[in-house]
C-alpha positions as a Markdown table, in Angstrom:
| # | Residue | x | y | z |
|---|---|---|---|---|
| 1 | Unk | -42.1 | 77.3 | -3.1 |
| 2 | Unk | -44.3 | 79.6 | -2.0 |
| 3 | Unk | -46.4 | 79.2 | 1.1 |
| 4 | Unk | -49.5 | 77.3 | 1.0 |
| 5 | Unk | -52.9 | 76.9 | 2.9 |
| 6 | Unk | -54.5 | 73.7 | 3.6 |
| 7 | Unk | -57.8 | 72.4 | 5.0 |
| 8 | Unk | -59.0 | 69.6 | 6.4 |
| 9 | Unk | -62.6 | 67.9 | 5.9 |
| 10 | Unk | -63.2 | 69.3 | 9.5 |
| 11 | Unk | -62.1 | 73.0 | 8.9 |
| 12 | Unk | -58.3 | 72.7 | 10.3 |
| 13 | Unk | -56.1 | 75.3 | 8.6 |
| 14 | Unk | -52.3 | 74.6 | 8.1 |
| 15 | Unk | -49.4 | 76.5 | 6.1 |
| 16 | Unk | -46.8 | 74.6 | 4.6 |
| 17 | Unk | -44.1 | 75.8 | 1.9 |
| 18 | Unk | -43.2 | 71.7 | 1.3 |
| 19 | Unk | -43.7 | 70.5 | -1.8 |
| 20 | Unk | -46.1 | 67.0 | -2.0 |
| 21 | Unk | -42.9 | 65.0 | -2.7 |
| 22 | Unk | -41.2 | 66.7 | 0.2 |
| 23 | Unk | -43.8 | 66.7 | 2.7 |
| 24 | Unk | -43.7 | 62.7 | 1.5 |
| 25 | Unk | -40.4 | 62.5 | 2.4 |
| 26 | Unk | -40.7 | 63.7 | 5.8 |
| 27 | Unk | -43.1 | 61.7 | 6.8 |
| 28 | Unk | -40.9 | 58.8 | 5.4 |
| 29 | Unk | -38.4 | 59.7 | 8.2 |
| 30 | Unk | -41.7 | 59.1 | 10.7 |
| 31 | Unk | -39.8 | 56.1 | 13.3 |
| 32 | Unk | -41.9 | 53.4 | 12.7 |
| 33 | Unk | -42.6 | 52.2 | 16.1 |
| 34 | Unk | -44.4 | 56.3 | 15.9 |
| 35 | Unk | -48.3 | 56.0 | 16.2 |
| 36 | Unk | -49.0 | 58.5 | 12.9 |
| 37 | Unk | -46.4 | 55.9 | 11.1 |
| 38 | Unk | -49.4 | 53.9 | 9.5 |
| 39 | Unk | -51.6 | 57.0 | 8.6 |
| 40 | Unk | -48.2 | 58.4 | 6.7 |
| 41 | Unk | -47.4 | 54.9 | 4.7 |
| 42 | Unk | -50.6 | 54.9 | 3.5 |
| 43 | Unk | -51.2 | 58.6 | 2.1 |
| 44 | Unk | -47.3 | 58.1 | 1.2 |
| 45 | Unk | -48.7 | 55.1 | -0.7 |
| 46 | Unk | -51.5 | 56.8 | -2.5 |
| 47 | Unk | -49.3 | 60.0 | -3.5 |
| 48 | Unk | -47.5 | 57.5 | -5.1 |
| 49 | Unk | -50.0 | 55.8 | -6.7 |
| 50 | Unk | -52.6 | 58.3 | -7.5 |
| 51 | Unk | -49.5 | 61.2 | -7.8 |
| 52 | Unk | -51.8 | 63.4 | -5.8 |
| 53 | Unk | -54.5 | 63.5 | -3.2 |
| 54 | Unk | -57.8 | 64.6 | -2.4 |
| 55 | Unk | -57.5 | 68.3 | -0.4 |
| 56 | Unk | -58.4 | 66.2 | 3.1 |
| 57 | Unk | -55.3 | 63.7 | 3.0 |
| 58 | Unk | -53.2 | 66.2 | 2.1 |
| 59 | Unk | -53.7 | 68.6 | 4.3 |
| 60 | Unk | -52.6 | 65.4 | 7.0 |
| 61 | Unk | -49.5 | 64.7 | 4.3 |
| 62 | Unk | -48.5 | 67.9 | 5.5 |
| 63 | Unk | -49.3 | 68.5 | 8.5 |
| 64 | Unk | -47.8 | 65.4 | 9.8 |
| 65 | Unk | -44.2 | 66.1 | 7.6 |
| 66 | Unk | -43.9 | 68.9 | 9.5 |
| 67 | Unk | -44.8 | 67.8 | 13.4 |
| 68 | Unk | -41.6 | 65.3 | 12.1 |
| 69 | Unk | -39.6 | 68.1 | 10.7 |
| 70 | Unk | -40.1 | 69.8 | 14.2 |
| 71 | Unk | -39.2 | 66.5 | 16.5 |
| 72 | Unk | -36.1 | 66.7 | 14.4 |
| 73 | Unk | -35.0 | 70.0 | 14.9 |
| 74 | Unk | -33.3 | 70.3 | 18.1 |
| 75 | Unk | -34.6 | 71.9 | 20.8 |
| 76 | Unk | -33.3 | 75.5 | 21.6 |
| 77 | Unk | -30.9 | 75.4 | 24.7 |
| 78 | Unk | -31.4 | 77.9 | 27.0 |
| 79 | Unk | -29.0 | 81.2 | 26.2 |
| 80 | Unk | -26.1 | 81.1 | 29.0 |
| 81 | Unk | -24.4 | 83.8 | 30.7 |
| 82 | Unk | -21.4 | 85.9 | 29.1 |
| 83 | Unk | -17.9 | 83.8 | 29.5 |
| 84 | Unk | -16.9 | 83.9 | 32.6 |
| 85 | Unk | -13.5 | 81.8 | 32.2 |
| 86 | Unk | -11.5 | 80.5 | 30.1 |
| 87 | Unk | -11.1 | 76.0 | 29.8 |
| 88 | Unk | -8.7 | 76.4 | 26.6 |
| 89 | Unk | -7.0 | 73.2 | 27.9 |
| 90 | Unk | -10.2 | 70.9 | 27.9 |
| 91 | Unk | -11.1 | 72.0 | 23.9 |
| 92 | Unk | -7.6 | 71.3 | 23.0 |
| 93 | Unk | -8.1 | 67.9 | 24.6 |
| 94 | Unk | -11.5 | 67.4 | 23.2 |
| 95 | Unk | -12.1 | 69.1 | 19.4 |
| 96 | Unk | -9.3 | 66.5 | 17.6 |
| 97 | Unk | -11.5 | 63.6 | 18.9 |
| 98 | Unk | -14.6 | 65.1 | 17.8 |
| 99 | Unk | -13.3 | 65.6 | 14.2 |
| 100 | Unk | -12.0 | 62.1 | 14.0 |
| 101 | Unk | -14.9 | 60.3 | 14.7 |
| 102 | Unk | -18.9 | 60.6 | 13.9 |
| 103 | Unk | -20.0 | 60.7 | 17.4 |
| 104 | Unk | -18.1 | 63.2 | 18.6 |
| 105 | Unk | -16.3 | 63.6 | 22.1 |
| 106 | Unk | -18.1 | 62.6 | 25.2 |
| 107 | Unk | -16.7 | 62.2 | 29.2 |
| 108 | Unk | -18.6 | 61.2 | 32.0 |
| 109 | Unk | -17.7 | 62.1 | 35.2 |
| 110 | Unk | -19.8 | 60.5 | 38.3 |
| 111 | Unk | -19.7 | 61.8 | 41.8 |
| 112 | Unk | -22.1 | 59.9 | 44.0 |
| 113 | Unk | -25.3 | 60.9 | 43.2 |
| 114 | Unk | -23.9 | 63.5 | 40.7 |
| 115 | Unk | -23.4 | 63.3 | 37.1 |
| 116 | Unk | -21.3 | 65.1 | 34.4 |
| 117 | Unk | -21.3 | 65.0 | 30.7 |
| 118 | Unk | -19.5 | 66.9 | 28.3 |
| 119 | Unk | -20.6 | 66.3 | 24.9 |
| 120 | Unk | -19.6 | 67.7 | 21.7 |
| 121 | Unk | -22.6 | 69.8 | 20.3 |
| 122 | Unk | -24.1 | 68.1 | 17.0 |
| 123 | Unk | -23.7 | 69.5 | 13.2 |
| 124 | Unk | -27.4 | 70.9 | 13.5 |
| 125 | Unk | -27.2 | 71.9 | 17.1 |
| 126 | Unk | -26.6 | 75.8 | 17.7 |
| 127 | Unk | -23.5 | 75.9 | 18.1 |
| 128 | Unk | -21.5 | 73.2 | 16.3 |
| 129 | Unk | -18.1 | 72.3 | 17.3 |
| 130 | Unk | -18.4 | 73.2 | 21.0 |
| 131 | Unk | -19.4 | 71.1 | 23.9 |
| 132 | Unk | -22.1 | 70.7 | 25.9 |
| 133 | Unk | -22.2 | 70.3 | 29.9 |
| 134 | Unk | -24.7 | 68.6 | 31.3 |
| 135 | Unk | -25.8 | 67.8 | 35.0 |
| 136 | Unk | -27.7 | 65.0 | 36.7 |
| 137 | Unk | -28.8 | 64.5 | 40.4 |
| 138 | Unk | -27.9 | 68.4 | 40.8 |
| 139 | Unk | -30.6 | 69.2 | 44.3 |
| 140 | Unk | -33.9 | 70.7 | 43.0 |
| 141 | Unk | -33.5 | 70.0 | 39.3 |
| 142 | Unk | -33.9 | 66.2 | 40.3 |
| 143 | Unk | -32.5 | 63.4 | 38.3 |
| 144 | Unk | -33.2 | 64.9 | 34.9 |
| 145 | Unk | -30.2 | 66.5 | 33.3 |
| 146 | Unk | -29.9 | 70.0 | 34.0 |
| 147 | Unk | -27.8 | 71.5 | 31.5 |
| 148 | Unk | -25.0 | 74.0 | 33.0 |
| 149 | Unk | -23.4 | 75.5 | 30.0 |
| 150 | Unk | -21.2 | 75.2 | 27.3 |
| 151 | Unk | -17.5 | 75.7 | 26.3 |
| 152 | Unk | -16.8 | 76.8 | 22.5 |
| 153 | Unk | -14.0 | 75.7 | 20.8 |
| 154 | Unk | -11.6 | 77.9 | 21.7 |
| 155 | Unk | -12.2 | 77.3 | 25.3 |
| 156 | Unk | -14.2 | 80.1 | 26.1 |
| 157 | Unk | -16.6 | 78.7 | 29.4 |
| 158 | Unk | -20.3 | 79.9 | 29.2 |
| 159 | Unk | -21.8 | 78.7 | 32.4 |
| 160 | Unk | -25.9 | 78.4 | 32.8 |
| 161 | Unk | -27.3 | 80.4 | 35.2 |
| 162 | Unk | -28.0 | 76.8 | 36.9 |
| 163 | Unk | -24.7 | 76.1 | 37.3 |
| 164 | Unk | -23.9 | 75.0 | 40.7 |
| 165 | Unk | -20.2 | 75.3 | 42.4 |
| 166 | Unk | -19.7 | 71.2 | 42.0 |
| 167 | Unk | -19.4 | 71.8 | 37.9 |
| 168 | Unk | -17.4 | 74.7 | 38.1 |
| 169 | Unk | -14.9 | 73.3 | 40.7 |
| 170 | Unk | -15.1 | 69.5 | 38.6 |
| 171 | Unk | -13.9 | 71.7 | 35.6 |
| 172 | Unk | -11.2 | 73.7 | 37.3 |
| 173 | Unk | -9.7 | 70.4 | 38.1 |
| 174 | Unk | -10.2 | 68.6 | 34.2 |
| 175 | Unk | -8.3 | 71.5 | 32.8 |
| 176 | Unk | -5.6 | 71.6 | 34.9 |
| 177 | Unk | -4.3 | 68.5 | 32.9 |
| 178 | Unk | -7.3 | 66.5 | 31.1 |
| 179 | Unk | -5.2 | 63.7 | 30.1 |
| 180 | Unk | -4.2 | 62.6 | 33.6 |
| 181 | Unk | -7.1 | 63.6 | 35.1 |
| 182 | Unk | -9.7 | 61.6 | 32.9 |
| 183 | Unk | -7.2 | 58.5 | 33.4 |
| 184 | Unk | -7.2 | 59.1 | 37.4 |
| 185 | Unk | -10.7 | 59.7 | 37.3 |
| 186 | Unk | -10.7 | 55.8 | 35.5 |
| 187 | Unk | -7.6 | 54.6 | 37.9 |
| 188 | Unk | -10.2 | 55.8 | 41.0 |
| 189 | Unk | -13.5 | 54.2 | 40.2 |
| 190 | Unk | -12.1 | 51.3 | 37.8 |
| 191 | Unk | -15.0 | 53.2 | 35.0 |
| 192 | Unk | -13.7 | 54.8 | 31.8 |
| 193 | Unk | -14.9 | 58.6 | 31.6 |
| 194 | Unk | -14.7 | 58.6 | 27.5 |
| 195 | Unk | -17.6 | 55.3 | 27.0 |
| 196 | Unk | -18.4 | 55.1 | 30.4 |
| 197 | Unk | -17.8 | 51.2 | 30.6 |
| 198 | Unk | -16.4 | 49.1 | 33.2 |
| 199 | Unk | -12.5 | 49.0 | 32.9 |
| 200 | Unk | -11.9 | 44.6 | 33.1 |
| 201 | Unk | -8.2 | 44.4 | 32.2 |
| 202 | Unk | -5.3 | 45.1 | 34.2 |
| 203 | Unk | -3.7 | 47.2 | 31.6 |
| 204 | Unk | -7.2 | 49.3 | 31.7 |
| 205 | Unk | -7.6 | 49.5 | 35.2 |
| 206 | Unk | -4.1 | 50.4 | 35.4 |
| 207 | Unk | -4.2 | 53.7 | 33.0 |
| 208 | Unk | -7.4 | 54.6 | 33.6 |
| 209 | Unk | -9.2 | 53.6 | 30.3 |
| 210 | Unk | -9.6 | 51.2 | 27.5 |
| 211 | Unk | -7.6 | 50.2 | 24.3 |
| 212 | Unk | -9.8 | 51.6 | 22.1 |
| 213 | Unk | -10.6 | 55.0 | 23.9 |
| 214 | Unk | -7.0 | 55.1 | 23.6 |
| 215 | Unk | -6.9 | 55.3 | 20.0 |
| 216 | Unk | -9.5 | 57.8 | 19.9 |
| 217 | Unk | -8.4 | 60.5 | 22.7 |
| 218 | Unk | -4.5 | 59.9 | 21.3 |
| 219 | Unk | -3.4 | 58.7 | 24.3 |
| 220 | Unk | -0.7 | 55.6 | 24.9 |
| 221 | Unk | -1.6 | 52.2 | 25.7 |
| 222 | Unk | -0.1 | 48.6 | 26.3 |
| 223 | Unk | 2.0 | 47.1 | 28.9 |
| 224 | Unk | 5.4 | 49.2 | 28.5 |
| 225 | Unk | 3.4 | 52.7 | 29.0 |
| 226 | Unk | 2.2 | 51.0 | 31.6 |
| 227 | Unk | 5.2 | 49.9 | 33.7 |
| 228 | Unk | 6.4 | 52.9 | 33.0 |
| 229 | Unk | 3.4 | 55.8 | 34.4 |
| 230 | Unk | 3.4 | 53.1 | 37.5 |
| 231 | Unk | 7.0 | 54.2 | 37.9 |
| 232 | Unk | 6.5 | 57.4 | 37.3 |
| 233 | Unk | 3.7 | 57.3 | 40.7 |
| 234 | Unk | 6.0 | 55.3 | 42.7 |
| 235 | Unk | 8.7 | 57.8 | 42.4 |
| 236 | Unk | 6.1 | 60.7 | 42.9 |
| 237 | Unk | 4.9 | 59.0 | 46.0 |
| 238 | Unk | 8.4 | 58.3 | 47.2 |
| 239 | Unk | 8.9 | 62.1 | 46.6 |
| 240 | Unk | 6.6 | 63.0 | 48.9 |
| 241 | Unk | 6.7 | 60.6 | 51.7 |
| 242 | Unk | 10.6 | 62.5 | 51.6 |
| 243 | Unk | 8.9 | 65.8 | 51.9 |
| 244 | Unk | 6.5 | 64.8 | 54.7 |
| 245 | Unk | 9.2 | 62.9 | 56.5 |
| 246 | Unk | 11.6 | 66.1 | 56.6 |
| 247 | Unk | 8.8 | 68.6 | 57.5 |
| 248 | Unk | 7.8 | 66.3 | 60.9 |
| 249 | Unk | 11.9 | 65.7 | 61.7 |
């Protein structure tokens, strides 16, 4: 449809290339606890009703479809630097959970007052499939996350220009091994990093996260596993209590 002008009864000009029954539509998406939410049933109602209105109402029809079109559309995230490493590791870990379920992939990882997210980037976002980092708590940018970059699907890292040395080292660290270091991360501070809930079972608190995180990051769960990566630490620990004892003889 081609682009059309509409007027108000006070003079207000706005273009719009919705049809009626689109612009309708739109507004119908209006949350309802939203202030215009009213004003938008009832020309809604009277499109209906009358199946069109007068100039003045539907100049509003449109205008307010498309201040909801634009809440909807994401905001544009601020272009990052070239890559400037390489966290192949950490999308291997994290792309099969994002295509097996609707929310995507998400870890937390708190720090004191510091925060980090790593989210998988929505279907309408700019770059789908990759993930987003986030910051909070990160000094002047206050308590508000900060975002610090993204990593693409194949791993490539594309740091913000307001990424501090705390996310790049944290990230260093998660790729080394993601799998153990997202259940020591849980093990540590008796929080899983995937839902970012309190860890309450012993089996939870002793792998470092829950049942059902399990399922979704494809990682093993349930007593047995259990005796057996508490093993696995006493004999590393053993290991190097050896290698400490010998260096001091």
């Amino acid at each position: 449809m081609e682009s059309l002008t509409l007027t108000s009864n006070r003079g207000e000009t706005i273009s719009s290339s919705l049809t009626d029954a689109q612009a309708a539509e739109a507004c119908g998406r209006i949350p309802a606890n939203h202030s215009s939410r009213s004003f938008a049933n009832s020309l809604c109602a009277d499109l209906m009703r009358w199946g069109s209105l007068f100039p003045g109402k539907r100049f509003w029809l449109h205008k307010l479809a498309h201040e909801q079109i634009e809440r909807e559309t994401p905001e544009p995230v601020a272009e990052a630097l070239p890559a400037t490493g390489e966290l192949p590791k950490i999308a291997a870990f994290l792309t099969p959970v994002s295509e097996a379920i609707r929310s995507g992939a998400r870890v937390t990882f708190e720090s004191g007052p510091l925060t980090v997210v790593i989210k998988r980037c929505g279907e309408r976002s700019r770059y789908p499939g990759h993930f987003h980092v986030t910051g909070t708590g990160f000094g002047e940018f206050g308590n508000g996350p900060t975002y610090m970059g993204r990593i693409s699907d194949k791993g490539h890292w594309f740091p913000s220009r307001e990424c501090g040395p705390e996310v790049f080292a944290l990230l260093d660290e998660f790729e080394g091994n993601p799998a153990e270091y997202a259940a020591a991360y849980g093990r540590r501070t008796g929080r899983c990093c995937f839902c970012n809930l309190a860890l309450t079972d012993t089996i939870s608190m002793g792998l470092g996260y829950g049942k059902v995180c399990s399922g979704h990051y494809r990682l093993q769960w349930g007593k047995k596993y259990l005796a057996q990566m508490v093993a696995k630490r006493v004999n590393r620990e053993a290991v190097k209590a050896e290698e400490v004892a010998e260096a001091v003889a």
